[in-house]
LUMPA-32523 format. One line per 3 residues: number of its first residue (from 1); their letters; for each residue x, y, z of N, C-alpha, C. Coordinates in steps of 0.2 Angstrom, whole numbers, padded with zeros to 4 digits. Atoms other than C-alpha are relative to their C-alpha. Layout:
NUM = A = X/Y/Z/X/Y/Z/X/Y/Z ~ ...
***
This chain:
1 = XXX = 0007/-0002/0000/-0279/-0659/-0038/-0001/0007/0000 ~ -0001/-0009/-0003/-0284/-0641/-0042/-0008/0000/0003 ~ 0005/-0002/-0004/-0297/-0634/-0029/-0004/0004/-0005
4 = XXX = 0004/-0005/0002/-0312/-0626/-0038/-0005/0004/0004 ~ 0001/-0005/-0003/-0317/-0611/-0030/-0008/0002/-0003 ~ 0007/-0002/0002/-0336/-0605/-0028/-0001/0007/-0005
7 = XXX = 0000/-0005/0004/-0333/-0589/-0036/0001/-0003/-0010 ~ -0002/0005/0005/-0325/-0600/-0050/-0008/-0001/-0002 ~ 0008/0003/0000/-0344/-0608/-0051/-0003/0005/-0002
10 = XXX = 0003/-0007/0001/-0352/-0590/-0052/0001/0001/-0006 ~ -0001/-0003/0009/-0344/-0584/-0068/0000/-0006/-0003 ~ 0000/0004/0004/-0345/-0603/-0075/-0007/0002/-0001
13 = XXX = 0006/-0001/0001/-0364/-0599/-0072/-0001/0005/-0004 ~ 0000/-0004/0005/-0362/-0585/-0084/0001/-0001/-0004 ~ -0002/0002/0008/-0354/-0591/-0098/-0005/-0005/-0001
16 = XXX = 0004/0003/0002/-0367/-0604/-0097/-0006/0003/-0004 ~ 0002/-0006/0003/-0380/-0591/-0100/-0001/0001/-0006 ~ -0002/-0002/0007/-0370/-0586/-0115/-0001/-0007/-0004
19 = XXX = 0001/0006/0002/-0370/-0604/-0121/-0008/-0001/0000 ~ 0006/-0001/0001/-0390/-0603/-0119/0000/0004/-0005 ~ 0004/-0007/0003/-0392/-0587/-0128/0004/-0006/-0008
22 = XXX = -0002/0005/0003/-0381/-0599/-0142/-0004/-0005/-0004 ~ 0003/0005/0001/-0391/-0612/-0142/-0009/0002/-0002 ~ 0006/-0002/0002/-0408/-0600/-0144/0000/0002/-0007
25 = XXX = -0001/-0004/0005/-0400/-0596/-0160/0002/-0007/-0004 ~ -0004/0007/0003/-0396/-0614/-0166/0007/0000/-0002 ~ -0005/0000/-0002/-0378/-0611/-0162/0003/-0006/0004
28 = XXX = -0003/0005/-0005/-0369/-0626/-0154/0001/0005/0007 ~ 0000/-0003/-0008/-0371/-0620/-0134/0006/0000/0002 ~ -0007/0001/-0006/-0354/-0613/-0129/0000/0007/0002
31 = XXX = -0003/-0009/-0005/-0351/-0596/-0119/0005/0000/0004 ~ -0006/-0002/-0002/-0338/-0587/-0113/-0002/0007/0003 ~ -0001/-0004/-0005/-0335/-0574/-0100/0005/0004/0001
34 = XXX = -0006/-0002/-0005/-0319/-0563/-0094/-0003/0004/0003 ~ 0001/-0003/-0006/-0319/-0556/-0078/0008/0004/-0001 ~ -0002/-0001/-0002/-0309/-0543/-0073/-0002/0004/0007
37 = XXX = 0003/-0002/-0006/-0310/-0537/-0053/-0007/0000/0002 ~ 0003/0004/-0003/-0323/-0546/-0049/-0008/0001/-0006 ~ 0006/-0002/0002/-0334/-0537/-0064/0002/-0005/-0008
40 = XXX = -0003/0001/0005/-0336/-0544/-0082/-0001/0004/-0005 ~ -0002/-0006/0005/-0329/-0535/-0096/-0001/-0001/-0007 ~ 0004/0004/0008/-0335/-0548/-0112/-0003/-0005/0003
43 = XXX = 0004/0010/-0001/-0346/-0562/-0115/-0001/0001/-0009 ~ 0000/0000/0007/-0346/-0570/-0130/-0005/-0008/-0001 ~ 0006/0007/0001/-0358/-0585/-0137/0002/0000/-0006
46 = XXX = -0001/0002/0007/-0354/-0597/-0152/-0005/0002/-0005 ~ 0006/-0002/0003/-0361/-0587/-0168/0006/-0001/-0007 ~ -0002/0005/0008/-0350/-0598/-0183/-0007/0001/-0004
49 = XXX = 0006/0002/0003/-0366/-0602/-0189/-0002/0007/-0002 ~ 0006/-0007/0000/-0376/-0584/-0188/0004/0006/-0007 ~ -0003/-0005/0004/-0360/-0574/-0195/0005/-0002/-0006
52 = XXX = -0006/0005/0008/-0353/-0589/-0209/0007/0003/0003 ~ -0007/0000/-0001/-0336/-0584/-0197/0002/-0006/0003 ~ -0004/0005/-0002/-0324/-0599/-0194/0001/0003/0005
55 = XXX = -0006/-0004/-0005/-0315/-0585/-0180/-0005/0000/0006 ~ 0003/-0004/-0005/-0331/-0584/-0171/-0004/-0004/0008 ~ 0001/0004/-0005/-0331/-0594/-0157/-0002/0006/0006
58 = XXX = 0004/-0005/-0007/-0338/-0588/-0139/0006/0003/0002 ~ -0007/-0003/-0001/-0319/-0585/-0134/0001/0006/-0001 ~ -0002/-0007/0006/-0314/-0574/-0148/-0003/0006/0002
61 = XXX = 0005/-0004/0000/-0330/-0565/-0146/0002/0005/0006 ~ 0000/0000/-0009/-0327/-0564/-0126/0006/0006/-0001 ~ -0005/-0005/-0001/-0310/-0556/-0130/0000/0004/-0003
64 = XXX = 0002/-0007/0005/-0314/-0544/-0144/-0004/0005/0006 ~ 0005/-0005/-0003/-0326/-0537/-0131/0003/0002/0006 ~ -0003/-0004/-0006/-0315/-0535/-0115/0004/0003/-0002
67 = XXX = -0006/-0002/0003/-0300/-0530/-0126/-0004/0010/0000 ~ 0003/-0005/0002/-0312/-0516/-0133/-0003/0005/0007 ~ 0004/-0005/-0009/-0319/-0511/-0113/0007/0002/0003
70 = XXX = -0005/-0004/-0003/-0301/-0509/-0109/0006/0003/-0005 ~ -0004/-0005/0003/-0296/-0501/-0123/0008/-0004/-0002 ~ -0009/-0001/0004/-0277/-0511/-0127/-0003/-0010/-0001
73 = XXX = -0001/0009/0003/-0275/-0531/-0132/0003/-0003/0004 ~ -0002/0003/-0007/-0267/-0535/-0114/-0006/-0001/0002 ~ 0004/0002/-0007/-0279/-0545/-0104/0003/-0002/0004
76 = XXX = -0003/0004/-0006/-0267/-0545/-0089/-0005/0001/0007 ~ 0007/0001/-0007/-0278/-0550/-0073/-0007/-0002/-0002 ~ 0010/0003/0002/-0293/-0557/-0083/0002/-0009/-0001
79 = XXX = 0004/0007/0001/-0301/-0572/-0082/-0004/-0003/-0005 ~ 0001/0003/0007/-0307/-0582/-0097/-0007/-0007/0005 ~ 0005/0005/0000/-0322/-0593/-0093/-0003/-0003/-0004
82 = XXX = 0004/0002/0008/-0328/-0604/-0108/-0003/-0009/0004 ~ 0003/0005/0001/-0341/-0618/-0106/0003/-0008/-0003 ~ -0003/0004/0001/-0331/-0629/-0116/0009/0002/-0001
85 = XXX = -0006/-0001/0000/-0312/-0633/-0117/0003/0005/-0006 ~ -0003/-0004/0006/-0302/-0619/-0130/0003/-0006/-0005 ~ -0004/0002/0006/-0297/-0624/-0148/0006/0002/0000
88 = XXX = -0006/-0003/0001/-0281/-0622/-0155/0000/0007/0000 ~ -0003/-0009/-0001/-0284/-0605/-0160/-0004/0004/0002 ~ 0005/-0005/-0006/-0296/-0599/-0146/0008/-0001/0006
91 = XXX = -0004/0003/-0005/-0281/-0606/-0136/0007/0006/-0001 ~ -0006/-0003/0002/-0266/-0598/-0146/-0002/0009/0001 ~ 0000/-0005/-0002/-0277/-0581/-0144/0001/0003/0008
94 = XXX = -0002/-0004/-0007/-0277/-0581/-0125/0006/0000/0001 ~ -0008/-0001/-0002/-0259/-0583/-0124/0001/0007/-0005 ~ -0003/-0009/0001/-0256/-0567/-0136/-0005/0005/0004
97 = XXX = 0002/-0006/-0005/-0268/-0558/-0125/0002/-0001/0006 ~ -0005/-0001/-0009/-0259/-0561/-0109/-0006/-0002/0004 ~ 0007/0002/-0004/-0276/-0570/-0101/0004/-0004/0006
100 = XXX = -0005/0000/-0005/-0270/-0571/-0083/-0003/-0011/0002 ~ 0004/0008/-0004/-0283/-0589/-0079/-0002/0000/-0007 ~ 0006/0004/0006/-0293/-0600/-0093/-0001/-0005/0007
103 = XXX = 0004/0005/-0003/-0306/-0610/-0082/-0007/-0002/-0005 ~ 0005/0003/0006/-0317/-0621/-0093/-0005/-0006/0001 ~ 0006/0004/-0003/-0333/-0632/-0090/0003/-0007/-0001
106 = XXX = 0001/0006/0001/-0331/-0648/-0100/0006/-0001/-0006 ~ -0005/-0001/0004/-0316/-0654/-0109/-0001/-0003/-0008 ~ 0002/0002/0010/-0316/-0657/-0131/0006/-0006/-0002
109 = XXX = -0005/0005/0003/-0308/-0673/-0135/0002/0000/-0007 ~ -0001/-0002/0007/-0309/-0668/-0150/0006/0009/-0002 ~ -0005/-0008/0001/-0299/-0650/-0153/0000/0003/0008
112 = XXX = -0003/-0004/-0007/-0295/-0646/-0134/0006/0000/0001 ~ -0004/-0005/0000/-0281/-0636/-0132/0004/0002/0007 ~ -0003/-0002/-0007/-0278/-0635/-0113/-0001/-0007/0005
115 = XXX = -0003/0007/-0005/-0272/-0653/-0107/-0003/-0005/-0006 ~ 0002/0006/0001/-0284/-0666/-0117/0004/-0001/-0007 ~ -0006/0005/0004/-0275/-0666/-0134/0008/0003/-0001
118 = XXX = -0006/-0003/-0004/-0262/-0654/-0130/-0002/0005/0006 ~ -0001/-0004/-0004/-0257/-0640/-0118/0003/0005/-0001 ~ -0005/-0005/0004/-0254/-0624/-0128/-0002/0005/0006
121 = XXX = -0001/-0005/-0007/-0260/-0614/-0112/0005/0001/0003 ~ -0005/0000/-0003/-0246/-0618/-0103/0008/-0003/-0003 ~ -0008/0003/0003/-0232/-0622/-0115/0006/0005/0001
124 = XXX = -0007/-0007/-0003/-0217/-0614/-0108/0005/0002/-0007 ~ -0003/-0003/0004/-0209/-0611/-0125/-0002/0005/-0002 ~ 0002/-0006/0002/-0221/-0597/-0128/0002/0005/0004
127 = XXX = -0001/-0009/-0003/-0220/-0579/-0120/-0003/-0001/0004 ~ 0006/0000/-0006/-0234/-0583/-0110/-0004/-0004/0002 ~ 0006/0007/-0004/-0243/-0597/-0100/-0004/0003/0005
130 = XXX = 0007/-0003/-0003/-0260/-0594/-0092/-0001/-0007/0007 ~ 0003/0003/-0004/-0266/-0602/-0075/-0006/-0004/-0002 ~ 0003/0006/0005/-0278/-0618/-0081/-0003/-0003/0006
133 = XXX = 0003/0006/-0007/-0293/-0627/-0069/-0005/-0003/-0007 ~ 0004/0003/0003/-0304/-0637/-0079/-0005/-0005/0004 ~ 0005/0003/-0002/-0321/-0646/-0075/-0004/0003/0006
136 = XXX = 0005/-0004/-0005/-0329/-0631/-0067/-0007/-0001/-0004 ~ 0004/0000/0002/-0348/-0635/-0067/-0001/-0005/-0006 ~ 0001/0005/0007/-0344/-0649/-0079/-0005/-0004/-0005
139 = XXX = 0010/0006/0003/-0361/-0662/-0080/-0004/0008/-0002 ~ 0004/-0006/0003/-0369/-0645/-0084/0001/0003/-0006 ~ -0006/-0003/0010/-0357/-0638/-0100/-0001/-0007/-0001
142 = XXX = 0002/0007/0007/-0358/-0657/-0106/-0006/-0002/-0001 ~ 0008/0003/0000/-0376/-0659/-0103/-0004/0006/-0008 ~ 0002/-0004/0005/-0380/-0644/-0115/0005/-0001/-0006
145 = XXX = -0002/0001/0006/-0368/-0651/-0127/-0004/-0006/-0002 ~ 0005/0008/0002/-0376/-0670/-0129/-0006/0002/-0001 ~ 0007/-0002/0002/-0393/-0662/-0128/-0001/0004/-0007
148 = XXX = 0000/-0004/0007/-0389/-0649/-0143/0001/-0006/-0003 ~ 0000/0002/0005/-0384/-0663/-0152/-0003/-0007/-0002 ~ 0005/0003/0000/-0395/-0675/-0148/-0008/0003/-0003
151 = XXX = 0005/-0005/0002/-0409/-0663/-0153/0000/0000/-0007 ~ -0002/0000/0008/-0400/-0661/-0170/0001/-0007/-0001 ~ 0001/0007/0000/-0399/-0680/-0172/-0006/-0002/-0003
154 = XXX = 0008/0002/0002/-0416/-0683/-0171/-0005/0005/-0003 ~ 0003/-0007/0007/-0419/-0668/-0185/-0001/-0003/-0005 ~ -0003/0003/0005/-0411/-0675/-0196/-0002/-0007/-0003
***
């Protein structure tokens, strides 16, 4: 059982945030956050829709923006926050950015990446595996998934 820490809670409350600001733009509600020393250094929120990029998930976003606050493509010592579980290729970017944690709200049976359809965070063939807690803040990151698409359901 891994113990989820209050702090852990804190910054999930932020990336939540980001996943509203998302969802004010008719984006699926997901955000993301890294923390480095106790400050955050990105946030990113899904904006596929906004900027017709497949790459642009909250993650990406998250990391394009700490990379650029610390000036090199090492994120060693950050923490990765995302509302939902990482995709393959939100998953395959933390590990070439050296992301020291990925903690994530609610898991994606569908394209999750860190334990539910695999485990490429911590595949020890790679160069690099990331510390992993999952189901911080969970009923809250899946409540605003079910809700988005419940909303859009009944649009349609």
């Amino acid at each position: 059982m891994v113990f989820i820490r209050e702090e852990d809670e804190l910054w999930m409350k932020e990336a939540i945030a980001e996943a509203r600001k998302a969802e004010q733009l008719g984006e699926v509600p997901i955000g993301a956050v890294v923390v480095k020393d106790g400050r955050i250094i990105g946030r990113g929120c899904n904006m596929r829709e906004t900027t017709f990029d497949p790459t642009a998930h909250a993650e990406m976003i998250a990391v394009r923006e700490a990379s650029r606050h610390l000036q090199a493509w090492r994120l060693l010592d950050c923490i990765l926050y995302v509302t939902l579980e990482p995709c393959p290729m939100c998953a395959g970017a933390l590990i070439q950015s050296r992301v020291r944690k990925v903690v994530y709200g609610t898991a994606d049976p569908k394209a999750g990446c860190a334990g539910t359809l695999m485990n490429l965070l911590q595949e020890p063939r790679f160069n690099h595996e990331t510390e992993l807690v999952g189901g911080v803040l969970q009923e809250e990151c899946a409540a605003l998934l079910t809700g988005f698409f419940r909303k859009l359901r009944g649009r349609s």
